[in-house]
N, C-alpha and C positions, 0 to 999 in steps of 0.2 A: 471569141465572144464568150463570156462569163453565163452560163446557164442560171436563172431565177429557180429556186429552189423549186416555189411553187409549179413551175414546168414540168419537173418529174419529182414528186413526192415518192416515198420510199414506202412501197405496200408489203415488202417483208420482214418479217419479225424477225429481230437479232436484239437476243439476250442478251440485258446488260449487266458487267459485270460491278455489283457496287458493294463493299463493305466484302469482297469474299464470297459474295451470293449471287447468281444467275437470277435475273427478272423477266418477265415477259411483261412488255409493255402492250397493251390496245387501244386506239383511239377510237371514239366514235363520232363521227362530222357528218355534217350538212355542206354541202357548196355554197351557202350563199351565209355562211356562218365568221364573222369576224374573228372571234376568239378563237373558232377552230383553227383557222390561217394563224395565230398566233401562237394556238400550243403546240402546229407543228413545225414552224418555224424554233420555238426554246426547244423543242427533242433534237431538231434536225442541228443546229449551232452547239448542241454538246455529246453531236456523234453517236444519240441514242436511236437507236432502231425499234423500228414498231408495227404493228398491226394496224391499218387504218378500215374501216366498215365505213361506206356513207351509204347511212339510214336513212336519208330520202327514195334512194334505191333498192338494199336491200330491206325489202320489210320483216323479213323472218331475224335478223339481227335485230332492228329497231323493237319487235316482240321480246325478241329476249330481253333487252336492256330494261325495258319497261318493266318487264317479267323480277328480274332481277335488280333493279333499284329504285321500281316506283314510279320511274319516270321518263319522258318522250323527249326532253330537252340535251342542247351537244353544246361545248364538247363534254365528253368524258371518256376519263383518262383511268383507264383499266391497268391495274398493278397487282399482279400476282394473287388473281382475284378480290381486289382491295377497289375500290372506287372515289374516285375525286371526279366529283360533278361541277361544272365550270372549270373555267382554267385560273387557278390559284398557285400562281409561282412559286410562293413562298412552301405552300404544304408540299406541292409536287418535286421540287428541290429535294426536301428532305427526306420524301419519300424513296426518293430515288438515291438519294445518299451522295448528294451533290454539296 
């Protein structure tokens, strides 16, 4: 039987290598978040490994983001200290050098 991704999501970060350069991707998700289910579902279907926080649980992460972008809302998608808030395929693509 075929495992659903979402069964075991992948919670270690592995650098990806795009354009010649090493990235460190981070997600930040909510369980009950739609879009988050989706942007780790596009990292996981192009072999991108990442960091996942869910800030419903951890609060001292969810402080930081806040801290750090303003804001309390997921997913966002941490790049090499670089932030895409929502999941926007199209930026996160290129960001990623896809």
């Amino acid at each position: 039987m075929r495992k659903n991704f979402f069964d075991n999501p992948p919670t270690q970060c592995v650098d990806l290598p795009a354009g010649g350069r090493r990235m460190n991707v981070i997600l930040y998700t909510t369980p009950t978040c739609r879009y988050c289910g989706i942007a780790k579902q596009f990292l996981a279907e192009r072999g991108i490994g990442f960091t996942e926080y869910d800030i419903s649980k951890d609060h001292q992460k969810m402080a930081e983001l806040v801290s750090r972008t303003g804001r309390a809302s997921v997913p966002v998608i941490e790049i090499d200290g670089d932030f895409i808030v929502g999941f926007d395929k199209h930026r996160l693509a290129k960001k990623l050098g896809l």
